[in-house]
Backbone bond lengths (Angstrom), bond angles and torsions (degrees), N, CA, C in turn:
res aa  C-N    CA-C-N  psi(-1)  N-CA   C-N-CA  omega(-1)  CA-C   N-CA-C  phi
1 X - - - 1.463 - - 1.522 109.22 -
2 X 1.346 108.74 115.02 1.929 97.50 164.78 1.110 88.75 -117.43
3 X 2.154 80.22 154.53 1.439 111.75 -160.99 1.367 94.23 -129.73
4 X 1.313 114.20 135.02 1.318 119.35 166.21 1.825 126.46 -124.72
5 X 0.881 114.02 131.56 1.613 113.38 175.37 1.560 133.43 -48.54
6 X 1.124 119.44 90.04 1.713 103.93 -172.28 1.370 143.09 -103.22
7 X 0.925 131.86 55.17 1.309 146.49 130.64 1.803 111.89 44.69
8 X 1.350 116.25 90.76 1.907 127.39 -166.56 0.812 93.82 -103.11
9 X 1.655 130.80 112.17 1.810 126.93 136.72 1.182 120.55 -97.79
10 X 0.959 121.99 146.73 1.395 133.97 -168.35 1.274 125.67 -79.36
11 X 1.381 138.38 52.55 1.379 132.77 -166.19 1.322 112.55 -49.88
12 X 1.178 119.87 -65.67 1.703 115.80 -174.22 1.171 106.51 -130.43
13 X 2.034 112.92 161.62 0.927 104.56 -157.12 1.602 125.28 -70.70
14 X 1.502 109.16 173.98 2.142 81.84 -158.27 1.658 71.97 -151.84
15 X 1.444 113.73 133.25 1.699 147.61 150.57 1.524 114.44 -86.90
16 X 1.433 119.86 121.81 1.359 114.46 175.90 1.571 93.52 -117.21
17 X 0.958 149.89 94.99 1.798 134.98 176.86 0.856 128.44 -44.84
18 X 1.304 134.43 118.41 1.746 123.56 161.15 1.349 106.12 -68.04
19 X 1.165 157.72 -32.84 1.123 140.61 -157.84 1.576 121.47 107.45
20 X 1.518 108.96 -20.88 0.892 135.97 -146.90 1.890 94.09 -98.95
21 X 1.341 144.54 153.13 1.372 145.63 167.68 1.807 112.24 -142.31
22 X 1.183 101.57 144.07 1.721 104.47 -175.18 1.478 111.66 -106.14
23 X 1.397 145.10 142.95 1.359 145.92 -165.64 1.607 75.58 -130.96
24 X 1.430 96.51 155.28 1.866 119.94 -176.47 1.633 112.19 -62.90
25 X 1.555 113.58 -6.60 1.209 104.14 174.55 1.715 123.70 -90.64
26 X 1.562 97.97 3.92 1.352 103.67 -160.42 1.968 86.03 -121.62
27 X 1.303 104.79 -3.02 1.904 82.59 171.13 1.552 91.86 -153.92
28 X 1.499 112.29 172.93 1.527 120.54 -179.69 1.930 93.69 -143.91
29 X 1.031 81.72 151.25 1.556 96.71 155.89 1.479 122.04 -123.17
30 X 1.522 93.95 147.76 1.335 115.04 -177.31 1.323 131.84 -109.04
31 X 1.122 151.92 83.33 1.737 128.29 -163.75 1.788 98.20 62.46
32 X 1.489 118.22 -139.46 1.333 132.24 -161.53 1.136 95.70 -79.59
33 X 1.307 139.51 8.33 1.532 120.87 -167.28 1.349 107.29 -146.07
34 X 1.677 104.08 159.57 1.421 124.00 -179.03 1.403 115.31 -107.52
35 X 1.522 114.77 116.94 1.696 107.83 -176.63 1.577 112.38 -101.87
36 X 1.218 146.59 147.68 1.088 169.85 139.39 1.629 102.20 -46.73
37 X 1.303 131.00 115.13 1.532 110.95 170.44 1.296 88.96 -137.57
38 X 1.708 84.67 160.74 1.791 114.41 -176.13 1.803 106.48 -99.89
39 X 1.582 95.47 99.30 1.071 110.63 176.57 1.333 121.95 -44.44
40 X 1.309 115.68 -49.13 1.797 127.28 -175.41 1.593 102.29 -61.19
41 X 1.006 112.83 -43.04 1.722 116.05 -167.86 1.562 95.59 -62.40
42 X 1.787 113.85 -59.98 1.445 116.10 -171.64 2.019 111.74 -50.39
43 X 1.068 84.78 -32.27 1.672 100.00 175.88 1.680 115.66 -69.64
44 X 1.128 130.47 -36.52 1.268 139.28 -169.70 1.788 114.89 -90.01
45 X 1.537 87.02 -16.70 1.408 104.42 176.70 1.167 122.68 -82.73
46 X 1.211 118.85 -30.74 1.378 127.15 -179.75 1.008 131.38 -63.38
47 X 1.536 151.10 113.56 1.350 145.77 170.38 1.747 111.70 -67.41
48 X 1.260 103.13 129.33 1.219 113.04 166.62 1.440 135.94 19.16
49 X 1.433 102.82 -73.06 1.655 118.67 -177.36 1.667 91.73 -59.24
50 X 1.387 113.20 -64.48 1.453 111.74 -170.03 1.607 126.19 -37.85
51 X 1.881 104.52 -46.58 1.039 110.69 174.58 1.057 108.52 -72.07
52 X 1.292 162.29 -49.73 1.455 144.79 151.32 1.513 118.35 -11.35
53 X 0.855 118.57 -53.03 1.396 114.10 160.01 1.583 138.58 -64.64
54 X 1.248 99.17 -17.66 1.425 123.62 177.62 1.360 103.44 -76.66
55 X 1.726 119.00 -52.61 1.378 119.35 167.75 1.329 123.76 -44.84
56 X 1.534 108.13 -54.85 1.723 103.06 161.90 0.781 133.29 -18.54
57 X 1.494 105.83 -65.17 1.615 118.28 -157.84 1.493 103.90 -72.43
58 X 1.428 114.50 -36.71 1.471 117.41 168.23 1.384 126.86 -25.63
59 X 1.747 90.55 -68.88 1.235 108.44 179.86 1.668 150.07 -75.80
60 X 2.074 84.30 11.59 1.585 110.28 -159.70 1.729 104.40 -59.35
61 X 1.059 151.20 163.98 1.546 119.69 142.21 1.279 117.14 -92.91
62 X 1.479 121.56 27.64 1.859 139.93 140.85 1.490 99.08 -81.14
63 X 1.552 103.47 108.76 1.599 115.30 157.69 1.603 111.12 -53.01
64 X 0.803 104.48 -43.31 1.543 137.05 -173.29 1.801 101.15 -45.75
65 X 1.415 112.09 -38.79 1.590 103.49 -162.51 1.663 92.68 -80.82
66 X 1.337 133.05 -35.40 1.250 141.59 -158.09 1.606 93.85 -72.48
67 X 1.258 135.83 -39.70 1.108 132.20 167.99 1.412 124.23 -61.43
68 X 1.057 116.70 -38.89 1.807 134.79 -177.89 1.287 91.34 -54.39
69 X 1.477 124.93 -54.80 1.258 134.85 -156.32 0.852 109.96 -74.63
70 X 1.469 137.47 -58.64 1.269 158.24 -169.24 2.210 90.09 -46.95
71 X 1.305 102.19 -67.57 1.358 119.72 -158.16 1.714 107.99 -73.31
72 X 1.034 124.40 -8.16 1.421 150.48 156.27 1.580 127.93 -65.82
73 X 1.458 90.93 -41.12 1.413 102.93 -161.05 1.891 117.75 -126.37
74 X 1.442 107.59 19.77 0.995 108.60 -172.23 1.540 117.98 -126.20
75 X 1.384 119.73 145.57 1.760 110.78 -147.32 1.849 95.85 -115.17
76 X 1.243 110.59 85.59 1.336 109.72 175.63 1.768 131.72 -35.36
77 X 1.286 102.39 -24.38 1.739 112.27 175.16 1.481 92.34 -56.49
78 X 1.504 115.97 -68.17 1.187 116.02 -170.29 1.676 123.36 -97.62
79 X 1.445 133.05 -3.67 1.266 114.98 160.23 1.450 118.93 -105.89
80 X 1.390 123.61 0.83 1.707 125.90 176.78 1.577 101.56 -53.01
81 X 1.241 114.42 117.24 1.715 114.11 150.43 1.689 110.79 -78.99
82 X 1.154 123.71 -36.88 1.397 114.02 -177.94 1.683 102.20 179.97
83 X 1.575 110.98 146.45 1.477 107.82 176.75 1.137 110.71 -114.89
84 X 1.272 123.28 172.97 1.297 137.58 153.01 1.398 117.30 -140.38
85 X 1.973 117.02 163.49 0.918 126.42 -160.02 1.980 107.47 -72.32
86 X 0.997 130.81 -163.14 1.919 119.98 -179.96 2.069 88.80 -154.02
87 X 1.185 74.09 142.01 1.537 76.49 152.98 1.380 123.81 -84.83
88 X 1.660 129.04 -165.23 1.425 130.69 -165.65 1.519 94.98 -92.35
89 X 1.668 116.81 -58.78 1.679 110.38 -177.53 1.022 79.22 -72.87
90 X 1.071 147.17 167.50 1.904 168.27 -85.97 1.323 95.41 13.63
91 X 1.517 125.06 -74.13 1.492 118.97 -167.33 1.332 109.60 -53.14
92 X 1.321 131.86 -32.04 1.345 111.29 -162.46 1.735 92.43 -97.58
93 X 0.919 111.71 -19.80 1.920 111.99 -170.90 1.423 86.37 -71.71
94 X 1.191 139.04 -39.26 1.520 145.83 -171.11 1.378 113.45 -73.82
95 X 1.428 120.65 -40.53 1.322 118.29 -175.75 1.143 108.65 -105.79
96 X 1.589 130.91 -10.41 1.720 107.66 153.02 1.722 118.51 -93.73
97 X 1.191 108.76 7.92 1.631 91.55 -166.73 2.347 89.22 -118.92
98 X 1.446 108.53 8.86 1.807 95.68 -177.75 1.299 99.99 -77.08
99 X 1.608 130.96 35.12 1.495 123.91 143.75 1.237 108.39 -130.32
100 X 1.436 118.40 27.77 1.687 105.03 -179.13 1.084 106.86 -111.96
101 X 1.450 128.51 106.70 1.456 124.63 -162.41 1.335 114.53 -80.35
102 X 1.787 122.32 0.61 1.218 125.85 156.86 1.422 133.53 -70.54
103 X 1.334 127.31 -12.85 1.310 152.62 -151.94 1.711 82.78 -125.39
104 X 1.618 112.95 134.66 1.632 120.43 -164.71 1.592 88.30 -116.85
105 X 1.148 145.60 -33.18 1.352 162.17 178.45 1.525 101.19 38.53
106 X 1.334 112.50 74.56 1.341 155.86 -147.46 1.927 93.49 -95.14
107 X 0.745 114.77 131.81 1.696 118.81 171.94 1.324 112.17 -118.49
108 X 1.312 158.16 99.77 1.376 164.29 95.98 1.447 98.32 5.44
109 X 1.398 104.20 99.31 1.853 105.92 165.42 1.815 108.27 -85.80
110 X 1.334 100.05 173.91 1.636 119.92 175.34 1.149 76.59 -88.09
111 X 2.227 105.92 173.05 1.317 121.70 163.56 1.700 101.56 -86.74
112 X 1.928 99.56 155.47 1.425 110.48 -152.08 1.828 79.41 -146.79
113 X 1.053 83.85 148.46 1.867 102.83 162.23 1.949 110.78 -83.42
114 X 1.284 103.97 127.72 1.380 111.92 -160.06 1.606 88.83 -90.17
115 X 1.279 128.35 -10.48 1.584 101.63 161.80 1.380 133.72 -115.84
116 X 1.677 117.22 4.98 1.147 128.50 -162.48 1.870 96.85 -141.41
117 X 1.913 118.01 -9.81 1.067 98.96 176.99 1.472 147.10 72.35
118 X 1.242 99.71 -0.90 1.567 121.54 170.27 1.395 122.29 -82.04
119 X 0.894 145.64 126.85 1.508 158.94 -177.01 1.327 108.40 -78.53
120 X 1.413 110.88 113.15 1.878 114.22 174.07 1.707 122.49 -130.00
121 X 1.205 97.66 -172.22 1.514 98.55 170.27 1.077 109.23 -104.98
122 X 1.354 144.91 171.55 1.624 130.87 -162.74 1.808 81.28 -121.07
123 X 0.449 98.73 139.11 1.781 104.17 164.84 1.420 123.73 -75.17
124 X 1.352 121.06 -22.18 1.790 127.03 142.40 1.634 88.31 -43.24
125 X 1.158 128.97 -72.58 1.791 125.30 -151.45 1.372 97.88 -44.73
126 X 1.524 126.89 -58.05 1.557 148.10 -135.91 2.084 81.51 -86.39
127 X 1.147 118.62 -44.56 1.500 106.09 -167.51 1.581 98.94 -82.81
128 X 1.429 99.79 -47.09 2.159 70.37 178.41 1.739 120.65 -86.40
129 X 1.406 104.32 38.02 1.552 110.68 161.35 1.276 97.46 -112.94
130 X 1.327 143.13 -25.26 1.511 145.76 162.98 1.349 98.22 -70.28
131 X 1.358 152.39 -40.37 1.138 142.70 154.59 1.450 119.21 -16.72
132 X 1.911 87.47 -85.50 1.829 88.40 -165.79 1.581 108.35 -58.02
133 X 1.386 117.47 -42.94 2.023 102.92 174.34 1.067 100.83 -45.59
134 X 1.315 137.90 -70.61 1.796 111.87 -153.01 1.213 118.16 -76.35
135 X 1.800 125.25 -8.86 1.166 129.56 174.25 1.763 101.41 -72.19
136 X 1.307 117.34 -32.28 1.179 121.63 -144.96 1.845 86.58 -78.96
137 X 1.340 105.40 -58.45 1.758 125.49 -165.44 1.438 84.94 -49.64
138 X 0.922 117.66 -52.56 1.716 131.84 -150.36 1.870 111.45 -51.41
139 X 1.519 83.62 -42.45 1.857 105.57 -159.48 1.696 100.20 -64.97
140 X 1.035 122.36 -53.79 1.192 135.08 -164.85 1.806 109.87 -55.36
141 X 1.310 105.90 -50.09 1.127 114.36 163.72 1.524 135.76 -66.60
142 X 1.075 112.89 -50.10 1.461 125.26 161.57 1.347 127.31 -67.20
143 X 1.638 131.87 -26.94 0.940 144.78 -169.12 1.961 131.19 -115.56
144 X 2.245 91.60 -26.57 1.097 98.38 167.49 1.516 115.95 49.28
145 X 1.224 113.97 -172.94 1.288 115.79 -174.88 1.600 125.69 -66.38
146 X 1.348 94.18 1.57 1.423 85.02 -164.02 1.728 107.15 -97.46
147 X 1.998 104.94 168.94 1.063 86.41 -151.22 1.507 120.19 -96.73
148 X 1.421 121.71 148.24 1.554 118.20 -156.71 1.546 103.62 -87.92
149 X 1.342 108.42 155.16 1.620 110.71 -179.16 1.776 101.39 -98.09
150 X 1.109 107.48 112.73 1.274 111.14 167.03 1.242 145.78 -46.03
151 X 1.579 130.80 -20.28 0.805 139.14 149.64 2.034 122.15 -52.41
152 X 1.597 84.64 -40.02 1.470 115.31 -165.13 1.595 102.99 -85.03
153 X 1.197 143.33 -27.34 1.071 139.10 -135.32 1.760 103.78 -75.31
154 X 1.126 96.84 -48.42 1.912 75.46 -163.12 1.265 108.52 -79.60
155 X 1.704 119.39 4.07 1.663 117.12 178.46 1.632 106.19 -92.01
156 X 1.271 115.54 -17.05 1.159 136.75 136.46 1.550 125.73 -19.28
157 X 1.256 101.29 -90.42 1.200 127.09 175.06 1.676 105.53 -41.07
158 X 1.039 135.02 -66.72 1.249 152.29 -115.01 1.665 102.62 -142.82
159 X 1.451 117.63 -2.78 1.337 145.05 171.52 1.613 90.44 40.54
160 X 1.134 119.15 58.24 1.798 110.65 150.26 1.300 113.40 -100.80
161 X 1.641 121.71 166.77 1.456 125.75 164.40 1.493 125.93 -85.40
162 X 1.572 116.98 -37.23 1.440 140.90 -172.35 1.615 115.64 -159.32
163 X 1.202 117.36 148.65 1.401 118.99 179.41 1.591 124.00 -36.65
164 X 1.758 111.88 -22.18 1.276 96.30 -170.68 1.814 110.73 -85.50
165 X 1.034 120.19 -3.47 1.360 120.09 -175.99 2.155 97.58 -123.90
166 X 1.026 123.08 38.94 1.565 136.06 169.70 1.549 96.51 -81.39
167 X 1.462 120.58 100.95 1.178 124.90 121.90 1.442 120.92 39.72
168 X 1.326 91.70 -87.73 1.974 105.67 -168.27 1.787 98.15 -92.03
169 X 1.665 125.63 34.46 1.600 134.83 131.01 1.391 99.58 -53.69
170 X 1.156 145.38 -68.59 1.213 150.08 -147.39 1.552 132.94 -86.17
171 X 1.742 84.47 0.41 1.550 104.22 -174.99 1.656 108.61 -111.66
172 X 1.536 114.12 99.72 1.817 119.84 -167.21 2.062 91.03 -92.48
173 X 0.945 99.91 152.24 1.265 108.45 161.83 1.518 104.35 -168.25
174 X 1.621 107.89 136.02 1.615 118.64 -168.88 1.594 99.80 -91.48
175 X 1.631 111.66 164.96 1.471 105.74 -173.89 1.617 109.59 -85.20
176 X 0.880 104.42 154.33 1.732 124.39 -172.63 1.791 121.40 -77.07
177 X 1.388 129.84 86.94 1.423 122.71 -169.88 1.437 111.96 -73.72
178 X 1.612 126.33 135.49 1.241 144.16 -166.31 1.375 104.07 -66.04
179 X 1.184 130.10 158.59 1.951 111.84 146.48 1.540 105.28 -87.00
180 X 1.404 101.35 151.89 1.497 115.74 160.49 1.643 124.45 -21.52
181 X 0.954 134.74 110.69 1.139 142.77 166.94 1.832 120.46 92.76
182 X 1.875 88.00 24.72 1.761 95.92 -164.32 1.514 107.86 -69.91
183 X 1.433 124.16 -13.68 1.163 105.78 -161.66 1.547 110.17 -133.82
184 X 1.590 133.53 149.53 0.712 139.74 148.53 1.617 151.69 -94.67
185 X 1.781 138.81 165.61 0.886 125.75 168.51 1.269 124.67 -112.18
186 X 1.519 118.02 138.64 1.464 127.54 -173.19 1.598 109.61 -161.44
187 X 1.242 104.87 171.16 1.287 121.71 -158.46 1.862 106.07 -92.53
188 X 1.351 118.83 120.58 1.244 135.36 -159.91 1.729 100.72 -103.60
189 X 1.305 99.47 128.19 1.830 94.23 177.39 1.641 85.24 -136.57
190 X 1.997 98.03 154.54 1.193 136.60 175.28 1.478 102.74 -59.85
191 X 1.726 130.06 136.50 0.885 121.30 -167.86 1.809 94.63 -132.41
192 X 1.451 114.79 138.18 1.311 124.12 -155.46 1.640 88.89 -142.64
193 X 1.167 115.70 108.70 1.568 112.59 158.80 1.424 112.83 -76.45
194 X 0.933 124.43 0.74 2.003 130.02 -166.26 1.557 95.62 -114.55
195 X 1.302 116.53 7.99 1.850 99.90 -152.62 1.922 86.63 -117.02
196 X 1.117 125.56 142.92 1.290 113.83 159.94 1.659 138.02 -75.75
197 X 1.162 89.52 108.51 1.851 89.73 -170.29 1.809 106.02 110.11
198 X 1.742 105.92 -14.75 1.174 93.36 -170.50 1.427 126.05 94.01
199 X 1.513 112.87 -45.97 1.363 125.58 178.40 1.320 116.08 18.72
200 X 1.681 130.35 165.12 1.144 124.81 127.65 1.059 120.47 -101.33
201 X 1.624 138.42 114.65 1.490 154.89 -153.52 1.823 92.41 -50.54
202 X 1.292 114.89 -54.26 1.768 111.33 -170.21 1.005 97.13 -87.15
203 X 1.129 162.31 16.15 1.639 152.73 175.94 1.636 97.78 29.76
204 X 1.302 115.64 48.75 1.277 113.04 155.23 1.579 113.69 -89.17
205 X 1.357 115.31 131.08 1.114 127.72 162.31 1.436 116.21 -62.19
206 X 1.104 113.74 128.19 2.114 110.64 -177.88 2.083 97.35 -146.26
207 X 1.506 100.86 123.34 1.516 107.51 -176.78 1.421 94.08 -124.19
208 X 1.538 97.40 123.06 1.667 108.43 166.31 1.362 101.57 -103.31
209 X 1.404 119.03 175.23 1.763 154.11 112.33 1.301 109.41 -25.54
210 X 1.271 117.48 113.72 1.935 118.97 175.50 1.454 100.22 -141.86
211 X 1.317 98.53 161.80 1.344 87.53 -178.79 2.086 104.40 -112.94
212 X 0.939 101.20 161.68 1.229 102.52 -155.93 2.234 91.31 -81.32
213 X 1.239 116.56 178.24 1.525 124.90 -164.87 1.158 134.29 -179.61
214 X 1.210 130.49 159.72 1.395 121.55 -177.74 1.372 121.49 -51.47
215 X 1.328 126.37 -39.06 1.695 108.16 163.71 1.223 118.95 -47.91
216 X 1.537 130.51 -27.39 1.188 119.67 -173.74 1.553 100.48 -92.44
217 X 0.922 128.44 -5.97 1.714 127.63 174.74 1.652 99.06 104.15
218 X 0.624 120.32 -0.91 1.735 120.87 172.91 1.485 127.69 -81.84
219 X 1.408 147.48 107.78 1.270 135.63 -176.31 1.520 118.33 -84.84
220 X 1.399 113.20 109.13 1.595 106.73 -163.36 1.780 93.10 -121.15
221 X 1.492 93.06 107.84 2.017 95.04 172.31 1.431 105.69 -139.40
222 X 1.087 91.06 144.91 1.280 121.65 170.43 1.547 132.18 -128.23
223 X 1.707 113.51 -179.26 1.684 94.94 -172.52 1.822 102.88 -134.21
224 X 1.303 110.85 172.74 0.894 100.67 -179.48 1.280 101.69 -164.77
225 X 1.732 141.02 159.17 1.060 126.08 163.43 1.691 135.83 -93.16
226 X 1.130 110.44 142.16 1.509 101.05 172.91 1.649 112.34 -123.73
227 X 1.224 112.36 137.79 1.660 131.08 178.39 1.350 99.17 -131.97
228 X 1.250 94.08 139.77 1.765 131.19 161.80 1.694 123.63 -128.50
229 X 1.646 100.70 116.72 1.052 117.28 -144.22 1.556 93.67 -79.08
230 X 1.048 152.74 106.68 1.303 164.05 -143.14 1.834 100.64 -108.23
231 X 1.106 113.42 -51.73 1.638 118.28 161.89 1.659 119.73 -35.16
232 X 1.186 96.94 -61.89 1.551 119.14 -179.35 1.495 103.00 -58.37
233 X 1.100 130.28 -66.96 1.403 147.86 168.05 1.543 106.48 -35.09
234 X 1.285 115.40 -48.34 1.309 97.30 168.86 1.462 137.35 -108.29
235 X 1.162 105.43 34.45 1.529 132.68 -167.14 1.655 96.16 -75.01
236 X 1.769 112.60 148.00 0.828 111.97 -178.69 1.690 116.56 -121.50
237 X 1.566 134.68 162.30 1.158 134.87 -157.97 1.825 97.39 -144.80
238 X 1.109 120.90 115.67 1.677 125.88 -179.64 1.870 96.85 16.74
239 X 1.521 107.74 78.43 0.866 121.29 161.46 2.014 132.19 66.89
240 X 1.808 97.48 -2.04 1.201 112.88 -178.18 1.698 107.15 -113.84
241 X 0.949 124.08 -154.67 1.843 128.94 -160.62 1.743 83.42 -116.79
242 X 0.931 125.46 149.56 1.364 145.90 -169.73 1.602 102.55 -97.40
243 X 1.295 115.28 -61.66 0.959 125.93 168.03 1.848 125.90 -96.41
244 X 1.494 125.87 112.76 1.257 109.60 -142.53 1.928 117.02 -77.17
245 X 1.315 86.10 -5.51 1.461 100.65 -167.59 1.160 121.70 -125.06
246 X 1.899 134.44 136.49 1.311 116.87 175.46 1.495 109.85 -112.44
247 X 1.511 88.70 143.15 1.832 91.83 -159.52 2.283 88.71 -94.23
248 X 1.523 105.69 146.11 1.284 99.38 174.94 1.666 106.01 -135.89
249 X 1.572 119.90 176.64 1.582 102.20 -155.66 1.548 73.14 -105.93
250 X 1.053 168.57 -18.42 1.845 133.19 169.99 1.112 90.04 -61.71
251 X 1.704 156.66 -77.54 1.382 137.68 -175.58 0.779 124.35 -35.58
252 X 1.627 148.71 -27.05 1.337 129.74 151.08 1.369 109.33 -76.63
253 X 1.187 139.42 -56.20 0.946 103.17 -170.21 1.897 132.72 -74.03
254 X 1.392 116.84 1.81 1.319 118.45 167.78 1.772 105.93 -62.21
255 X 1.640 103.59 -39.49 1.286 103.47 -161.14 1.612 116.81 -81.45
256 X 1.101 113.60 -13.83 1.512 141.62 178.51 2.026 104.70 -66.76
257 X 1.087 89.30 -50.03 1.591 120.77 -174.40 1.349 102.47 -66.35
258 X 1.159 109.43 -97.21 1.717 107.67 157.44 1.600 128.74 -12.17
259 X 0.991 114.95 -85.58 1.529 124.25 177.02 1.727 110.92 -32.81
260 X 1.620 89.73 -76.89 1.870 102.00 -168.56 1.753 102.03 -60.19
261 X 1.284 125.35 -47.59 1.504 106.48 -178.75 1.406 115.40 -59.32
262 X 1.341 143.23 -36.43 0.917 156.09 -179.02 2.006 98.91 -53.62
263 X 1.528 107.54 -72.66 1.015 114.87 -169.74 1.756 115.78 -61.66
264 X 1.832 116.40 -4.87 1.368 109.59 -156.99 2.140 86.18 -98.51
265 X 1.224 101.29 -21.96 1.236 145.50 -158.63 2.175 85.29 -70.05
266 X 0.785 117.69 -98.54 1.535 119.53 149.19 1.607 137.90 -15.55
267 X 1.706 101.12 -33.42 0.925 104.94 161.22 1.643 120.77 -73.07
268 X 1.304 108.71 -58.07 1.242 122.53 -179.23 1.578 128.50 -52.39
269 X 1.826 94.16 -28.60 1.257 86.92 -168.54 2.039 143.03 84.25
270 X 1.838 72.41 -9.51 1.903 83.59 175.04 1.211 105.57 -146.96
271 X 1.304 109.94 69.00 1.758 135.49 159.83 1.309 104.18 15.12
272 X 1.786 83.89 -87.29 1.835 115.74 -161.10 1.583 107.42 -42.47
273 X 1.663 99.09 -71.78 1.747 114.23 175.20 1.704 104.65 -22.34
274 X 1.118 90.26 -79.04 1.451 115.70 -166.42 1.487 106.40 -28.01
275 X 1.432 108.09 -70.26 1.290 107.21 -165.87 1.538 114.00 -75.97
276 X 1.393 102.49 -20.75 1.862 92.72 170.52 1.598 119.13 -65.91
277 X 1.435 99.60 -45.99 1.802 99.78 176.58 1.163 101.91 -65.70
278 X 1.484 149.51 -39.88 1.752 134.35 -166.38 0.933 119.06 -58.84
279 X 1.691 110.53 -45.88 1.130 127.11 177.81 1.434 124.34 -62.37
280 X 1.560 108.77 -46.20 1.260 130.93 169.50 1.630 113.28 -43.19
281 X 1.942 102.13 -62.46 1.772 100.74 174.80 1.465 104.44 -85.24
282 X 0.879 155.62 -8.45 1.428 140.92 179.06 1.868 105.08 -92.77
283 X 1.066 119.61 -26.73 1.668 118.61 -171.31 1.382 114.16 53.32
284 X 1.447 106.78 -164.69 1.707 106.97 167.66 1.465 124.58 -52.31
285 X 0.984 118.87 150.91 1.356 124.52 173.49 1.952 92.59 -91.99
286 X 1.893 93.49 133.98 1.469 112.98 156.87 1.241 113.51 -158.15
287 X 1.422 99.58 173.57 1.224 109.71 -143.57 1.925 102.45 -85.60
């Protein structure tokens, strides 16, 4: 097995979902920040009279009062599970609409460790972004102009038959822990180059978990490991390679390099800039 050390910066901002969504009774904001609170604790705390009132508010048919309450009555020393930073529209979409019981002001978290609360990258995320680069580098060469069957394409690419002999079997990578205070919340809109203005067609408001990045001027890295099982890779099947391909870390990382600058490059819109500073703060790639 070689193992190599890997090293995450954050170029732009990046959402991984838990699956998971927050309604205003389960967080408050404060000043610059977004808290997470532990409902059961705020609940256990309460003496009597209070919880009577708590029932109220429950039972208002204003969503709206259960929030007032919640955000009134809750002691951050002791019910914060964890904060994060907010953007400017969040705060203000937040502080004029926590009585509009039409407005759900819905929070989309990042994935978090359910016992320690830290915000990471999953390393499933980090391998199928090493995926599409080397699928991507890969295609052009192997495939040329001609035309690929879609169903077929990345077994294609990557000359496997079925998942059990795929290439990226052999590629482990562990999930990636955030630092403290890496991420923020703000308001996410649908992006349409064909649309005028861009718009979002439903003027639904939607606020994720992001993590904050070098476009925003912030350096957010982290580490993580990656192994490639070299055994496996060279395992054999009635006399042929089991697995048809050996994956190596200068090929990912050329192809990583390639691909995402190109594509951050597009995003931005300022080529030149872009790629002189990335290059500039990121340097050589090693291992």
């Amino acid at each position: 097995m070689q193992r190599y050390g890997l090293s995450l910066q954050i170029l732009s901002p990046v959402h991984i979902g838990s699956g998971e969504d927050l309604d205003p009774v389960e967080y408050v904001v404060n000043g610059e920040y977004f808290y997470r609170i532990d409902l059961p604790s705020i609940l256990s705390d309460m003496p009597p009279a209070v919880r009577a009132e708590f029932d109220r508010a429950v039972n208002s048919p204003n969503p709206a009062a259960i929030r007032r309450f919640i955000q009134d009555r809750v002691d951050l020393s002791r019910h914060a599970l964890w904060h994060a930073g907010t953007g400017p529209e969040f705060v203000d979409t937040w502080q004029g609409n926590l009585g509009n019981p039409n407005l759900r002001l819905a929070v989309v978290l990042m994935t978090r460790s359910s016992s320690t609360w830290r915000s990471y990258i999953p390393g499933s995320s980090v391998k199928g972004a090493i995926r599409t680069a080397l699928i991507s580098t890969l295609a052009q060469a192997r495939l040329g102009n001609r035309q690929a069957d879609k169903e077929r394409f990345e077994k294609d690419v990557l000359g496997y038959q079925d998942a059990r002999n795929d290439p990226f079997r052999c590629l482990r990578i562990t999930d990636a822990f955030l630092p403290d205070c890496a991420t923020f919340i703000d308001i996410v809109r649908i992006y349409n180059p064909g649309r005028r203005g861009n718009a979002d067609p439903g003027g639904i408001k939607m606020f994720y978990e992001q993590c904050y990045s070098m476009l925003d001027g912030e350096q957010i890295q982290t580490r993580c490991e990656l192994a490639i099982d070299d055994f496996l890779a060279a395992k054999e099947c009635r006399g042929r390679r089991f697995i048809p391909m050996q994956l190596y870390a200068d090929q990912i990382i050329q192809a990583c390099k390639e691909f995402y600058l190109f594509k951050l490059e597009q995003d931005t819109g300022n080529s030149m800039r872009t790629t002189r500073n990335l290059h500039r703060q990121i340097g050589p790639c090693s291992r």
